[in-house]
C-alpha positions in Angstrom: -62.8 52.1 43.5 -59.1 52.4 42.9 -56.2 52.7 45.0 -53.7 55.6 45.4 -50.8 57.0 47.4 -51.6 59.7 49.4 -49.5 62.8 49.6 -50.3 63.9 53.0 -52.6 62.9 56.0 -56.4 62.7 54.6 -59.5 62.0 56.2 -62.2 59.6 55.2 -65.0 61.3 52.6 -62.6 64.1 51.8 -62.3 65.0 48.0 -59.0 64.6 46.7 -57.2 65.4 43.2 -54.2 63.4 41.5 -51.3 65.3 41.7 -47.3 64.2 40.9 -48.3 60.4 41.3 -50.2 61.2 44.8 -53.3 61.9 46.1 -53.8 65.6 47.9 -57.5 67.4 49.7 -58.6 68.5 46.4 -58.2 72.6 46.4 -60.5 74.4 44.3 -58.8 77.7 44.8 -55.8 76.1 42.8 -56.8 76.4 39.0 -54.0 73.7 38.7 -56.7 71.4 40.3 -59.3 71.8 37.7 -59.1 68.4 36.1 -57.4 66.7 39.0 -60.5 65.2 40.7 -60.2 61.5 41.1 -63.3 61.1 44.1 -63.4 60.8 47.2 -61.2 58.7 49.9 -63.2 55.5 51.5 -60.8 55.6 54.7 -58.3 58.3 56.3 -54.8 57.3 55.9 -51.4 59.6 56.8 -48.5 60.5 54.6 -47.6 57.6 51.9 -50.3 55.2 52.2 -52.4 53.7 50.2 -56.3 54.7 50.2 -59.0 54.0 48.5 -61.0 56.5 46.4 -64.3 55.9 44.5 -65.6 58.5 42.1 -68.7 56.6 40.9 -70.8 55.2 43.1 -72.8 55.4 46.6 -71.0 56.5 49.6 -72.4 56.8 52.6 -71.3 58.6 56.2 -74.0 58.5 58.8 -74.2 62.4 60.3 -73.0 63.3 57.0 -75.9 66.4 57.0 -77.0 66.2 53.5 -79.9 67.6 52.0 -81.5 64.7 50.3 -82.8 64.8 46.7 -80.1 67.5 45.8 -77.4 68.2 43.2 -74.2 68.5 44.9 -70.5 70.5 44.1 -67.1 70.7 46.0 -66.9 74.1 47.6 -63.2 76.2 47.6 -62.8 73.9 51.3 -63.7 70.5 50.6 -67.4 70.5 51.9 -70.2 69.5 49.0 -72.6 72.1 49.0 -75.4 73.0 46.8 -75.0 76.7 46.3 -73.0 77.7 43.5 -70.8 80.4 44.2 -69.0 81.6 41.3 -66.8 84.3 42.4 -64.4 83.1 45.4 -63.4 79.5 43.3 -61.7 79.1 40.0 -63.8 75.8 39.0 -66.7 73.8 40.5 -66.8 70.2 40.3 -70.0 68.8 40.4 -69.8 65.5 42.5 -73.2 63.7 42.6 -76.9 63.4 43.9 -78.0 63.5 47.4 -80.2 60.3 48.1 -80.8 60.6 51.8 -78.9 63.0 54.5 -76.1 60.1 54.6 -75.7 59.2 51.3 -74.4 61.0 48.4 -74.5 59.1 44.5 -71.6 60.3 42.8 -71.2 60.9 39.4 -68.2 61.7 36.7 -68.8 65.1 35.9 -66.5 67.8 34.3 -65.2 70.7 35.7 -67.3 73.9 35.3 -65.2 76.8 34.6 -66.4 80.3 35.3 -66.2 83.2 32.4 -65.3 86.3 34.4 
């Protein structure tokens, strides 16, 4: 778990990426994203607070809809999903393991970059 700055209003469990010394939603339309990932924020903060991120690790939201026992990515809006859709995102960022419907095991992965 570290601690950032955050460069706009986030919500908790939102994926974010390191950008100019702050922490923004994570975009993965943006191909300036693609190694940016840092995790995902533990609480929601607003506009130049600090907030806590954890890439590695459980983290847990109760409604959080999972499907357990899955392989998850970062869609082009911020939602894991488990379909990969390779033509509407520059990168995929594989996040982590589904253990139950509230809790996701992340993991460091690297990017995955699509060959057009």
């Amino acid at each position: 778990i570290k601690t950032y700055t955050a460069g706009e209003a986030i919500n908790s469990h939102t994926p974010v990426a390191f950008v100019d010394n702050k922490v923004y939603k994570i975009n993965l339309l943006n191909p300036l994203h693609t190694f940016l990932y840092v995790g995902f924020t533990l609480t929601s903060c607003a506009i130049d607070e600090d907030v806590q991120v954890i890439k590695e690790g459980l983290i847990s939201l109760t409604g959080w809809g999972l499907m357990p026992n899955e392989l998850y990515q970062l869609d082009g809006y911020t939602n894991p999903l488990t379909v990969v859709r390779p033509d509407d995102v520059d990168f995929h960022q594989v996040v982590g393991y589904s253990l139950s419907s509230d809790d996701l095991l992340l993991r460091d992965f690297e990017p995955i970059i699509p060959s057009y």
